[in-house]
TORKOL-4160 file (C-alpha; in steps of 0.2 Angstrom, whole numbers, padded with zeros to 4 digits, m for minus):
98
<pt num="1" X="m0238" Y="0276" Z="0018"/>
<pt num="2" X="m0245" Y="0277" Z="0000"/>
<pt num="3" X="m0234" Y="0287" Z="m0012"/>
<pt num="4" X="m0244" Y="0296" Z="m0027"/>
<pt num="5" X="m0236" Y="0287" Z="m0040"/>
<pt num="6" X="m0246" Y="0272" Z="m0033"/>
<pt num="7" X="m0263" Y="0279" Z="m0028"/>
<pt num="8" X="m0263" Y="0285" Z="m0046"/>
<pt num="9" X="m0259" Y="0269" Z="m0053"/>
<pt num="10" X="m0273" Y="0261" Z="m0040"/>
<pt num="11" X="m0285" Y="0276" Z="m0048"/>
<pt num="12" X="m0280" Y="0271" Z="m0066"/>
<pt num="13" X="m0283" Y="0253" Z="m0063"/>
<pt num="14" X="m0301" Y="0253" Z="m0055"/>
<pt num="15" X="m0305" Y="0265" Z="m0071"/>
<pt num="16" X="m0297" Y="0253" Z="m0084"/>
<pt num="17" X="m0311" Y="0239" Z="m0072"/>
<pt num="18" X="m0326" Y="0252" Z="m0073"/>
<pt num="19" X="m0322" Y="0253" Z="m0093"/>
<pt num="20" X="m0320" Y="0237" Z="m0098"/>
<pt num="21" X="m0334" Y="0229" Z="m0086"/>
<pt num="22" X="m0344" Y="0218" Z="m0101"/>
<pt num="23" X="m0331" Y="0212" Z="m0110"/>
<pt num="24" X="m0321" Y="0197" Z="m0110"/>
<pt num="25" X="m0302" Y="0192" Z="m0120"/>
<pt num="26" X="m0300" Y="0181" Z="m0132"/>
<pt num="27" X="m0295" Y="0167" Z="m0123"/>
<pt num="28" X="m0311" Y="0169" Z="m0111"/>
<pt num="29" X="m0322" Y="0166" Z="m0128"/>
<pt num="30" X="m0312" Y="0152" Z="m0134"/>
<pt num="31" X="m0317" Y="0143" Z="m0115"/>
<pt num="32" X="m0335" Y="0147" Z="m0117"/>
<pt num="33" X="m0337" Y="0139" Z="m0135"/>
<pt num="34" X="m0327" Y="0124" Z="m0127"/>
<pt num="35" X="m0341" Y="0114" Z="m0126"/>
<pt num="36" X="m0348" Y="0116" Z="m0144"/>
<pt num="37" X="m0332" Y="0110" Z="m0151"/>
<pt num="38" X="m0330" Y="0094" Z="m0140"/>
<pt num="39" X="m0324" Y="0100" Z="m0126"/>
<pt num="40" X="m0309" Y="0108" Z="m0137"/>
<pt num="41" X="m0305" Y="0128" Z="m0138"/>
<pt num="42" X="m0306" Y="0135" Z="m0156"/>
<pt num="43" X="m0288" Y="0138" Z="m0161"/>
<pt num="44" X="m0282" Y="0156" Z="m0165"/>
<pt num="45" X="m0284" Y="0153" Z="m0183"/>
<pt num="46" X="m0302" Y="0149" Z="m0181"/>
<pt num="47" X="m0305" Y="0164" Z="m0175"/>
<pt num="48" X="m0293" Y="0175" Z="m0186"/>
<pt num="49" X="m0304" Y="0166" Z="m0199"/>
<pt num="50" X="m0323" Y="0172" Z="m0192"/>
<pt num="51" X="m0315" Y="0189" Z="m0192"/>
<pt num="52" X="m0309" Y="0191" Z="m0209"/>
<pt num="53" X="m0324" Y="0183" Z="m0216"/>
<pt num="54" X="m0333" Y="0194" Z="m0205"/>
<pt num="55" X="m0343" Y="0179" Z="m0200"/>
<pt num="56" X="m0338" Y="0179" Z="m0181"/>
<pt num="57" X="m0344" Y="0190" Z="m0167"/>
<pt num="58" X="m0338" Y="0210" Z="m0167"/>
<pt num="59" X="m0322" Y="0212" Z="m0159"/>
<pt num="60" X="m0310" Y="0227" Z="m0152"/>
<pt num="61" X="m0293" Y="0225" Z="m0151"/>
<pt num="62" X="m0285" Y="0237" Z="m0139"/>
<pt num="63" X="m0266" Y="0234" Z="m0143"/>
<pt num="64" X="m0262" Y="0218" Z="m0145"/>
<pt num="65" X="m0277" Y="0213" Z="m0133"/>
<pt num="66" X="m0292" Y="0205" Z="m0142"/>
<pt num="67" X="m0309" Y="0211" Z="m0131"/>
<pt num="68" X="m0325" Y="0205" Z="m0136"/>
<pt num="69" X="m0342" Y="0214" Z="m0130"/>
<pt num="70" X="m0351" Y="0200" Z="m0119"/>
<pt num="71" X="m0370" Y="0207" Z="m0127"/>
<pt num="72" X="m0365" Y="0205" Z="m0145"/>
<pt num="73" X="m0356" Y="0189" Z="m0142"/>
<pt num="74" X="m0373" Y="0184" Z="m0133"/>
<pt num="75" X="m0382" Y="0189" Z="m0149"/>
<pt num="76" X="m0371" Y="0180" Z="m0163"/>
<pt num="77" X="m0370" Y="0164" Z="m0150"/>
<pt num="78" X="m0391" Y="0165" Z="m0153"/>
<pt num="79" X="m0393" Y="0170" Z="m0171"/>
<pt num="80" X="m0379" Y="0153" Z="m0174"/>
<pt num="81" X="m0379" Y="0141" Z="m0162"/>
<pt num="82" X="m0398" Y="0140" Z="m0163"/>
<pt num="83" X="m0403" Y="0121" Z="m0160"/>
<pt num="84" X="m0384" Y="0117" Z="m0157"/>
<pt num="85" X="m0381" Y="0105" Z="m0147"/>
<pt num="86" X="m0364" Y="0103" Z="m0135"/>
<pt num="87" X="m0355" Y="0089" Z="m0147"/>
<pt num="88" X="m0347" Y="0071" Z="m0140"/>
<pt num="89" X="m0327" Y="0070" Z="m0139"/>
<pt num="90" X="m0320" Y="0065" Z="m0158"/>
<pt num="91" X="m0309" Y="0047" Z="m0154"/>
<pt num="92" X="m0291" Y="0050" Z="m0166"/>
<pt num="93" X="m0300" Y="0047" Z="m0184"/>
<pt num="94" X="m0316" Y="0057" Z="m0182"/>
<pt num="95" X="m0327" Y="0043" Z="m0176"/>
<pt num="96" X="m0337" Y="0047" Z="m0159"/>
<pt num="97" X="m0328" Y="0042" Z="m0141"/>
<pt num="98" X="m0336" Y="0029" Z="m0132"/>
């Protein structure tokens, strides 16, 4: 038998679903710009960096929870990474891997 304590709990997690449907963590961004950074994540600095130069995509932060909005990171991946193409693996001094 289901006790209300946790058909509540059920309730408040399909709500917290239904809210955050079309957005995605931090680390979830970092794996989709993978391949534009050589198959490498940006690091947290990076993207601490974008954010207070105000050059990287809107965020929310819900606690300590970094969300980004999949539509507007969809728009800044368009207005900068026009023409970009995914980039080769860098060997240990910069140069291009075989």
């Amino acid at each position: 038998m289901v006790s209300e304590r946790d058909a509540a709990a059920a309730r408040a997690g399909t709500l917290a679903k239904q809210l955050l449907e079309g957005y995605f963590t931090e680390d979830e961004f970092k794996d989709s710009l993978a391949p534009f950074y050589g198959g490498k994540r940006p690091g947290d600095r990076t993207l601490r960096r974008w954010h207070q130069r105000r050059i990287g995509p809107p965020r929310i932060r819900i606690g300590r929870v970094v969300m980004y909005k999949a539509e507007l990171v969809r728009d800044w991946l368009d207005r900068h990474l026009k023409g970009a193409e995914p980039r080769a693996p860098r060997g240990r001094r910069g140069r291009r891997a075989a």
